[in-house]
C-alpha positions as CSV (number, residue, x, y, z in Angstrom):
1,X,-46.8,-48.2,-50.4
2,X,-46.7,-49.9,-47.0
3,X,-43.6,-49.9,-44.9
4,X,-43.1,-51.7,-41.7
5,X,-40.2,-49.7,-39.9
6,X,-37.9,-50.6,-37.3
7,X,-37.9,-49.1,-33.9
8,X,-37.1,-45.7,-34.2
9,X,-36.5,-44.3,-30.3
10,X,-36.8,-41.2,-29.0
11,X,-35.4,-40.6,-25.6
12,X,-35.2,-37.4,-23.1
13,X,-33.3,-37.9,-20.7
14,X,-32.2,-36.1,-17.3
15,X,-32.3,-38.0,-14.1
16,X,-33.3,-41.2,-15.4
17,X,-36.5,-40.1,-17.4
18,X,-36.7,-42.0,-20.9
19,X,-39.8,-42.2,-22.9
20,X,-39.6,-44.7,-26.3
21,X,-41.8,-44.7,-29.3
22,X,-41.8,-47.0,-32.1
23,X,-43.2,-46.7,-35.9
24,X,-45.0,-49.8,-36.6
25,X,-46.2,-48.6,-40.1
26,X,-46.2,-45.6,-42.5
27,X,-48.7,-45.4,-45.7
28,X,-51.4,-43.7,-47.2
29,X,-55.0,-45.0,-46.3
30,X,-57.7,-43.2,-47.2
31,X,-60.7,-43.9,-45.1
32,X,-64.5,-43.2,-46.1
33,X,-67.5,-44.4,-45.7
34,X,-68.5,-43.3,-49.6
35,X,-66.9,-45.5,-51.9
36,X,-67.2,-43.0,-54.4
37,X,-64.4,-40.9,-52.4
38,X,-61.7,-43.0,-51.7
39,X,-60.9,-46.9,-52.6
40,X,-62.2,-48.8,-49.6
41,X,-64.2,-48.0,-46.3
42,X,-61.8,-48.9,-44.1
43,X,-57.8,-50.3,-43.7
44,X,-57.2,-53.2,-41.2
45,X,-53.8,-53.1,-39.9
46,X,-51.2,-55.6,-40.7
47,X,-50.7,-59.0,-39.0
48,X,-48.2,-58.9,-36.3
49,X,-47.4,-54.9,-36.5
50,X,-48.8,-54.7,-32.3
51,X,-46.5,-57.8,-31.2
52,X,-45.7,-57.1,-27.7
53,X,-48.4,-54.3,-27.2
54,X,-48.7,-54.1,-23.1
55,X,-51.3,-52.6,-20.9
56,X,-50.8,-48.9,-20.6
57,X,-49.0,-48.0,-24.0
58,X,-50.8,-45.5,-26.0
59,X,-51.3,-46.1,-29.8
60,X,-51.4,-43.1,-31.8
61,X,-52.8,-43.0,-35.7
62,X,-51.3,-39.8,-37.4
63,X,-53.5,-38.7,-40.0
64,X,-54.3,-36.0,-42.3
65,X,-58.2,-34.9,-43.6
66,X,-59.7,-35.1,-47.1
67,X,-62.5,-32.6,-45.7
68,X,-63.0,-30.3,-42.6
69,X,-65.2,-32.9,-40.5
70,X,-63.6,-36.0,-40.5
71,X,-65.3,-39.3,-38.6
72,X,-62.5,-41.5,-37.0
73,X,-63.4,-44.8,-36.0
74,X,-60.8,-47.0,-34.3
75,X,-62.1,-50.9,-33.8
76,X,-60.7,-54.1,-32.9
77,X,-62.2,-57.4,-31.7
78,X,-63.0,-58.3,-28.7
79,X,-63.3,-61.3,-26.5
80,X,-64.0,-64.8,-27.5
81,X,-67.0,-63.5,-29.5
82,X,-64.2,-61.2,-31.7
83,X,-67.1,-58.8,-31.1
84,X,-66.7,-55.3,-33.0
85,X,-65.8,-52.8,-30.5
86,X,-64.9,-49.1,-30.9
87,X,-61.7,-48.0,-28.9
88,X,-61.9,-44.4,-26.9
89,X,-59.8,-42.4,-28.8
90,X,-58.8,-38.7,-28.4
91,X,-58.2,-37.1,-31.5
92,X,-55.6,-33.6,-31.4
93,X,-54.2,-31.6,-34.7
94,X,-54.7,-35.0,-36.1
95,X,-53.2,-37.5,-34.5
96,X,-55.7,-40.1,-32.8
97,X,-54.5,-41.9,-29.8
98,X,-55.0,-44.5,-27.2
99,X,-54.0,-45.8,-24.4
100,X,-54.2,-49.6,-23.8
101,X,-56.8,-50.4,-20.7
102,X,-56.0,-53.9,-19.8
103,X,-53.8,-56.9,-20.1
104,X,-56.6,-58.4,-22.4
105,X,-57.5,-55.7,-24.8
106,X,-53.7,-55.4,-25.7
107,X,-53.6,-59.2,-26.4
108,X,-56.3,-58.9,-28.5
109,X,-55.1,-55.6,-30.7
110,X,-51.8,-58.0,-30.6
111,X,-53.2,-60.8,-32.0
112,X,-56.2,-59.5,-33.8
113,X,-54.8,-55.7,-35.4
114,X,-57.0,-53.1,-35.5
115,X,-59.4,-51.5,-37.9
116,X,-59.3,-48.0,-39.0
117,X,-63.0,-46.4,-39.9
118,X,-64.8,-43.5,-40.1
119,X,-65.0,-40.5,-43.2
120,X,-63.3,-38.2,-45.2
121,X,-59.3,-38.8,-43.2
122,X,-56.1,-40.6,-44.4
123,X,-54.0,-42.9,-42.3
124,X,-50.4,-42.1,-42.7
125,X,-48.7,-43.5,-39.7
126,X,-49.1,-45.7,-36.4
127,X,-46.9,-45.6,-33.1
128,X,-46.5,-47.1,-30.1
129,X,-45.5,-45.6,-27.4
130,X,-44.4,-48.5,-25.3
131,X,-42.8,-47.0,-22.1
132,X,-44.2,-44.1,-20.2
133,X,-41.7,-42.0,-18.1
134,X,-39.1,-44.0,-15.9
135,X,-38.5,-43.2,-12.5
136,X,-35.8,-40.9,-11.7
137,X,-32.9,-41.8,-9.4
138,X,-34.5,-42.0,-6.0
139,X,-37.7,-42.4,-7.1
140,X,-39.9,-45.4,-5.2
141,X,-42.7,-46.9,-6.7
142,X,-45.4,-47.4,-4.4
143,X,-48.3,-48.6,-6.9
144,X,-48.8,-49.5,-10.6
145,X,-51.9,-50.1,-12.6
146,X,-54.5,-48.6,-14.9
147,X,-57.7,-46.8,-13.0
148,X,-60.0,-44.7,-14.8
149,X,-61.1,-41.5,-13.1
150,X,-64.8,-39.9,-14.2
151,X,-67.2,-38.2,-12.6
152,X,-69.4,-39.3,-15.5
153,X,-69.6,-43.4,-15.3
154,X,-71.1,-43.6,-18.5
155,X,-67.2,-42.7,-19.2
156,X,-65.2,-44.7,-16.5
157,X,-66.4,-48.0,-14.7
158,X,-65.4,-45.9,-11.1
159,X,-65.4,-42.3,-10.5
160,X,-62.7,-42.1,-8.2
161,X,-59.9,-44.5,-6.7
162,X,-58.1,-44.9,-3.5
163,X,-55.0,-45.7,-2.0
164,X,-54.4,-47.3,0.9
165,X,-51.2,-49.2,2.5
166,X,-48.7,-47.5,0.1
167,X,-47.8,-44.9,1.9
168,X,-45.9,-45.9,5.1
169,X,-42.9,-44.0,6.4
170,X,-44.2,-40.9,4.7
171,X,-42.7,-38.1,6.2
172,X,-42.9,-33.8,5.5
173,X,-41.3,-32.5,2.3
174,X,-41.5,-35.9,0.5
175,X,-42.5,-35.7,-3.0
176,X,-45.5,-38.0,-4.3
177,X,-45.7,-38.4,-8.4
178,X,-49.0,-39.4,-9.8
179,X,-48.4,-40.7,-13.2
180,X,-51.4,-40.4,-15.8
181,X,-52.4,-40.8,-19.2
182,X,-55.0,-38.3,-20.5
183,X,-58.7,-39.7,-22.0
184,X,-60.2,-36.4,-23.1
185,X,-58.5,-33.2,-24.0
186,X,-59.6,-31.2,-21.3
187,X,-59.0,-33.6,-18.2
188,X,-59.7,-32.4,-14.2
189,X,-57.4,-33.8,-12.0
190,X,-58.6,-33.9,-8.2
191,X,-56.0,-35.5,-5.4
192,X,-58.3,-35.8,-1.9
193,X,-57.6,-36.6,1.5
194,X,-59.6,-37.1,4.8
195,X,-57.9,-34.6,7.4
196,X,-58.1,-33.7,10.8
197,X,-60.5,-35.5,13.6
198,X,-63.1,-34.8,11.6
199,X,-61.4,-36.7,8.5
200,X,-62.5,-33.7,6.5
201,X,-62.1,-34.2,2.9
202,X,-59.7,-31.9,1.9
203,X,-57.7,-31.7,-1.4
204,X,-54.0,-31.2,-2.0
205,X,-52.1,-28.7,-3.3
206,X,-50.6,-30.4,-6.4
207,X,-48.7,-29.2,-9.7
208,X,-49.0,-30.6,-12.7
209,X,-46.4,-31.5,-15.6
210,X,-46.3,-33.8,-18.3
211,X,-49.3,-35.9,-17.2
212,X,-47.3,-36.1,-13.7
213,X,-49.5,-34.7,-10.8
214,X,-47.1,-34.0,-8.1
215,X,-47.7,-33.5,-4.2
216,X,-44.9,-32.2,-2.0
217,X,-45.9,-33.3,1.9
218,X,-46.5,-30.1,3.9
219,X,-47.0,-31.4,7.3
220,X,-46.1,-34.2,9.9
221,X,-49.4,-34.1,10.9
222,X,-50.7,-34.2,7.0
223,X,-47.9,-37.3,6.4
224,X,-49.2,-39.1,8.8
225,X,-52.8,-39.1,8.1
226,X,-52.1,-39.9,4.6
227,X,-50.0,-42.9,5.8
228,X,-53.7,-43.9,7.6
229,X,-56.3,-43.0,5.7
230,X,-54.3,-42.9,2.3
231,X,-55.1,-40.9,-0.6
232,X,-58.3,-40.8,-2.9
233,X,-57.8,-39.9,-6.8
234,X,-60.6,-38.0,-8.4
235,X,-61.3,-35.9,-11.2
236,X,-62.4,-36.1,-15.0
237,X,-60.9,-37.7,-18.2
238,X,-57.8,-39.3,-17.1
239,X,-56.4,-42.6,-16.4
240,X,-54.0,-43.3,-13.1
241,X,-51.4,-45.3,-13.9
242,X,-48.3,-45.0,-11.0
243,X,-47.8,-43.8,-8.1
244,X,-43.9,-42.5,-6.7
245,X,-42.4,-41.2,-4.0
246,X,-38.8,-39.2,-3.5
247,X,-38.4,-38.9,-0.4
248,X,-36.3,-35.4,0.9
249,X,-33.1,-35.3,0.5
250,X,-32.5,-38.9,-1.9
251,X,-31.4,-36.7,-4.5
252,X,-28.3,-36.0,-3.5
253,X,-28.9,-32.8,-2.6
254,X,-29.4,-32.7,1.4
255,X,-30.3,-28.8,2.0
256,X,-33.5,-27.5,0.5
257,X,-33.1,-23.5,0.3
258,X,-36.4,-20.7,0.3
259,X,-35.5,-19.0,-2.9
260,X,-37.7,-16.2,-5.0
261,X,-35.9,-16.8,-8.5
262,X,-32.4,-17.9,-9.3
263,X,-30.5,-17.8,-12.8
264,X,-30.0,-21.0,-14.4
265,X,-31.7,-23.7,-15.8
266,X,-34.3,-25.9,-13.3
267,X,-35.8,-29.3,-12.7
268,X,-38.7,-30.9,-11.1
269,X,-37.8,-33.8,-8.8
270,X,-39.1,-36.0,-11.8
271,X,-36.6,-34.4,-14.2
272,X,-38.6,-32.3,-16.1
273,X,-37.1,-28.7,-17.2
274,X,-39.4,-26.0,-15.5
275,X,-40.0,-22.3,-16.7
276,X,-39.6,-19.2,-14.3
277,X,-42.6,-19.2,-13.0
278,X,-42.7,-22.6,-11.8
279,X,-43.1,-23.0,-7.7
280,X,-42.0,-25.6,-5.5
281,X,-38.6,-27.7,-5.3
282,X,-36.6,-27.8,-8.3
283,X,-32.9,-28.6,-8.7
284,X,-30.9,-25.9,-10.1
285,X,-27.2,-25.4,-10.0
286,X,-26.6,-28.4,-8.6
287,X,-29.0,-27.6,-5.3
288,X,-32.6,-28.4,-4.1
289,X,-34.3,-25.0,-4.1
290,X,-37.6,-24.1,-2.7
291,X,-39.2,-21.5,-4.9
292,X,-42.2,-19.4,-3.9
């Protein structure tokens, strides 16, 4: 029996970060491409259940398996032609997801629904995740959009990115966020920049939580090349889809201190609790701390 449910949120929240999900339907839908195993080859999604769908949401399809090599085929129609064309999924324990590429594809799964393929897996639920993580309190946003890194361009219509003019006023012991969505399960994440006279390209030392790649400025000299030549994404099996900056001392906190370990609980600058062994500036007990 079909259900269309109302928005059901989940929120985590410290320091402004939210993230919302919403069940647009529950059931049981068995998918094969044998008649003889289940009912029907494949399930089209309900009229009207991806109203409001927006660039850069990620669907996800939970789902459990009938045997132990399921096919999963996610399609809509696309363009004026309503062409058949499969979505690029990523599939973990289970759940397949997606994350919307463009204005136009999300107006199309909006207006058109999707259809659920494949062999041998049952539909039982579909999400949408329709906001990624909010900037925390005295965090800028410098860029938004959806870019596809891959070194393979059989995968991604570009294998890198760069930004350029975002960056003015960038000074040492800022904080630039990278926020990404994931396209494979094993994505590289590369964040380059041309330094020195001899614009040398030379790649940051980043961290990396929650699909945020973070980049804390280590140098005048470095801030200010960056502010020139800007910054150039790279990597594998990911998409870029905002770019931040906390700038030092905008927390509220004004002294950073050098610190090996500390008691209490800690926070990136995007909010995010971090474990012991996490280096670089947290907040913890009510102080910016510089661990190392």
């Amino acid at each position: 029996m079909k259900k269309i449910f109302t928005v059901i949120m989940a929120a985590l929240t410290w320091a402004g970060v939210q993230a919302e999900e919403k069940t647009v339907w529950e059931g049981s839908e068995a998918i094969s491409w044998n008649t003889e195993v289940a009912p029907g080859t494949q399930f089209e999604t309900p009229q009207g259940i991806f109203s409001g769908l927006a660039a850069g949401n990620t669907i996800r399809i939970y789902s459990t398996t009938t045997y132990d090599e399921p096919q999963y085929v996610v399609t809509y129609k696309a363009g004026d032609g309503w062409e058949w064309t499969d979505l690029a999924t990523t599939v973990s324990n289970g759940v397949i997801a997606y994350t919307v590429e463009s204005a136009d594809i999300a107006t199309w799964i909006a207006d058109r629904g999707l259809v659920l393929r494949g062999q041998a897996w049952t539909a039982t639920k579909i999400t949408v995740e329709a906001e990624a993580a909010q900037p925390a309190e005295g965090e800028q946003t410098l860029w938004t959009g959806s870019e596809a890194i891959s070194w393979n361009t059989e995968v991604a219509p570009g294998t890198q990115y760069e930004l350029t003019g975002i960056f003015s006023g960038l000074q040492k012991d800022d904080v630039l966020h990278f926020y990404t969505t994931a396209t494979i399960d094993e994505p590289q994440y590369v964040v380059t920049y041309k330094a020195g006279n001899s614009w040398e390209w030379t790649d940051l030392a980043t961290t990396f939580d929650n699909n945020i790649i973070s980049y804390t400025v280590e140098s005048a000299q470095t801030a200010t090349e960056i502010v020139e030549r800007g910054i150039i994404m790279r990597g594998q099996g990911y998409t870029l889809t905002k770019v931040t900056l906390v700038k030092g001392g905008t927390t509220g906190i004004n002294s950073v201190q050098a610190i090996s370990r500390q008691g209490g609980e800690a926070y990136s600058l995007s909010g995010r609790k971090v474990d012991a062994g996490y280096k670089g500036i947290v907040i913890q007990n009510g102080r910016k701390l510089l661990r190392k």
